[in-house]
C-alpha positions, 0 to 999 in steps of 0.5 A: 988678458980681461976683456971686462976692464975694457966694458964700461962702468956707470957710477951714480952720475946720470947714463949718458944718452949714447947708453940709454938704449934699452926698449920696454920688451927688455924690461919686461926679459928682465924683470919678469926674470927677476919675479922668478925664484926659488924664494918666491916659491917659499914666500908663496908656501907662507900662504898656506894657513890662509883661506884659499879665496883670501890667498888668491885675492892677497897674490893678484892683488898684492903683485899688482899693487906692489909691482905698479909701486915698482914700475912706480919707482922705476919712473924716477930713474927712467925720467932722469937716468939716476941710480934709486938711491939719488932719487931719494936724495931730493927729499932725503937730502944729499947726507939723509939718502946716506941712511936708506943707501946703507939698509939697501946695501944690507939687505942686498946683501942678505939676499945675496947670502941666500940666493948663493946658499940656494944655488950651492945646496941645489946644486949640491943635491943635483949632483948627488952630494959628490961636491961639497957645499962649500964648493959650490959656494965658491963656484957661484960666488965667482959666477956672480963676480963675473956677471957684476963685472961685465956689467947690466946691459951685457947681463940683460942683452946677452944672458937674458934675452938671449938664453937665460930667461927662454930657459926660465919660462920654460921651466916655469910652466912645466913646473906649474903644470907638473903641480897641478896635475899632481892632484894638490890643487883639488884640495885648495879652495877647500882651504879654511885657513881656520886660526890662520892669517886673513887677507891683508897679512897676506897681502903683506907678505905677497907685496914685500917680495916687489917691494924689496926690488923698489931700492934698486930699480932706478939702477937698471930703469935708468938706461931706458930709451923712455919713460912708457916702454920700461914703466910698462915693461917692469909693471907687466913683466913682474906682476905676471911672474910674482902672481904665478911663483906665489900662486906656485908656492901655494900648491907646493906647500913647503915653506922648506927651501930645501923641500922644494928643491927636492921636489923640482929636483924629482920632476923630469931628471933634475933638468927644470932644477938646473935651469933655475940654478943657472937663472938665480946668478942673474937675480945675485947679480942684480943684488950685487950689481946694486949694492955697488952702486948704493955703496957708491952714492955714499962713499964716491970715490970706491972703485966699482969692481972692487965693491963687486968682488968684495960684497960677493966675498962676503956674501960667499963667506955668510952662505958658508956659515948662516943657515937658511931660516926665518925667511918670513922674518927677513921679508917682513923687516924688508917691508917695514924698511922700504914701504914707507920708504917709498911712500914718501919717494914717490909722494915727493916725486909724483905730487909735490915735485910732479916729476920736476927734479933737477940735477941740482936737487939729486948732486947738489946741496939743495938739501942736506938733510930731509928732516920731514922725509925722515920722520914720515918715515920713520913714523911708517916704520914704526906703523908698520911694526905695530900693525903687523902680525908677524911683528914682535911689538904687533899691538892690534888683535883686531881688526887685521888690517895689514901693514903695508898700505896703512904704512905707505899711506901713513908716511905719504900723508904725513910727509905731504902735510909736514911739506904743506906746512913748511910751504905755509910757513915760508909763504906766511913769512914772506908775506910779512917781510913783503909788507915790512 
């Protein structure tokens, strides 16, 4: 009666190599597909108070930036087909990775919420307010059910590369093509920015968007074929996407998610509208896809599908009752979180640990609880607050410096020298007892 229970699940156990099969040209379908969205175009209005030049420069070079520290992550989870949430057992510990698995699950959640209220409202507008937006709540919600229960490589090998991401890039270039020739763009590189935000604000609010799919990367990079084809993939496929929705944003100038889909809807009879509807299940998917997972690193015994269908009822409920509002505020409270976050992953991985993890440092009892790993992040966490102007407790007037790489490299840094010390300090000990 359900052919979908006979699909296969994978929990946070290592893919097995029969199911590590996808190329690198299907990471560049699938995350070029999740670079594209609504939400990046609204992201990319926030630009708008910037100085065109300084706008340009804090879009290439923080979609760069921020997808080379997605590709970065996914690395881990190619290397050694786990879930993102086990790579940061190693330097976490087995109960520490608890803490970053939970704000995943949360903020995935909320991006959830807002992907189904995109949806529904859009929806609602294309069909001239005929059905309620509770309604269409409803219909997507299950949409995304669906899809979380058939599973990723049914979601990328039969939705995405087959149909869904052609109809995307198609949409996507009428789209920006319909934008520049309405005549906005003259009027850019006129932009003063005046009292506005300088280059590196603006830089954090463009690499947030890349960063926020750091926690869940792993979870689709880990069935690779190999390393190079999904690094090269993610790296290339997200940075060209991220570039051209923020650069879109820029030209639509409407932080409005509401205005924005009224002006898509006006271009070509609604039919780039209805594309991008059909497209945002997938970036849902993903969302719920993995805040199963992350659910399951913590509470293993939790069946899969019932984690899927419960977070998208919740999701469906939160969209019926939130409002769409402080979008600027929830992408920077995901940059304070995961920047440093990942500062400190990838610094144990590719430094200290130089790609040698092994199955015991991500499901044994290796470490507990990573006192370093917590503190140099926490450390970045409250970095990042102090330096950046959007925070309530920004502290520094000037100079602007941003908050996402002082963030990052502060928590490297700091993790790196606390673990240098640690090795010092049992290196000093053993030496003693070696002369006793």
């Amino acid at each position: 009666m359900f052919p979908w229970v006979k699909l296969p699940t994978w929990g946070i156990e290592p893919i097995p190599l029969r199911d590590r099969t996808l190329r690198g040209i299907e990471y560049f379908v699938l995350w070029s597909s999740l670079g594209v969205g609504l939400l990046v175009f609204s992201a990319g209005s926030l630009l708008t108070t910037t100085p065109f030049a300084y706008a340009i420069a804090a879009i290439i070079v923080g979609s760069v930036a921020g997808s080379l520290l997605l590709a970065l992550a996914g690395g881990i989870g190619s290397g050694h087909a786990v879930p993102s949430i086990v790579s940061t057992r190693p330097s976490f510990g087995l109960y520490g990775a608890s803490i970053p698995a939970i704000l995943n699950v949360m903020q995935l959640v909320g991006w959830t919420v807002f992907e189904i209220m995109i949806m529904s409202k859009a929806t609602e507008i294309l069909a001239g307010n005929r059905i309620s937006y509770s309604t269409w709540t409803l219909i997507f919600g299950a949409s995304v059910i669906l899809f979380g229960l058939v599973g990723p490589l049914t979601v990328i090998r039969q939705w995405l590369e087959k149909f869904a991401v052609w109809m995307v890039y198609a949409a996507s270039i009428l789209i920006i093509i319909n934008l520049l020739s309405s005549g906005h763009f003259s009027k850019l590189p006129s932009m003063s920015g005046g009292s506005g935000m300088s280059f590196f604000p603006a830089l954090d609010i463009v690499i947030a968007l890349p960063v926020s799919w750091m926690p869940l990367v792993a979870d689709y990079n880990r069935f690779s074929r190999n390393n190079k084809g999904a690094f090269i993939g993610t790296f290339i496929g997200f940075a060209i996407t991220n570039i051209l929705f923020y650069f879109g944003g820029l030209l639509v100038n409407s932080s409005d998610t509401i205005a924005i889909i009224v002006s898509i809807q006006s271009m070509f009879f609604g039919l780039l509208l209805f594309m991008f509807i059909l497209h945002e299940i997938t970036n849902a998917f993903a969302d719920i896809y993995s805040s199963a997972i992350s659910s399951q690193s913590v509470f293993h015994k939790v069946n899969q599908r019932y984690l899927i269908i419960g977070f998208t009822v919740l999701s469906t409920i939160l969209a019926v009752i939130i409002p769409i509002s402080r979008y600027e505020t929830f992408i920077l409270l995901i940059g304070a979180v995961f920047v440093p976050l990942f500062g400190v992953v990838l610094t144990d991985y590719y430094i200290i640990n130089r790609r040698r993890y092994t199955r015991e440092m991500m499901y044994g009892k290796h470490l507990l609880l990573g006192v370093p790993a917590i503190l140099s992040w926490l450390v970045g966490v409250l970095l990042y607050y102090v330096l950046s102007s959007l925070s309530p407790i920004y502290i520094f007037q000037w100079p602007q410096i941003g908050a996402t790489i002082p963030s990052f490299i502060g928590s490297s840094l700091l993790y790196l020298g606390l673990i240098k010390a640690k090795q010092y300090r049992i290196g000093k000990i053993g030496q003693k007892h070696s002369r006793n």
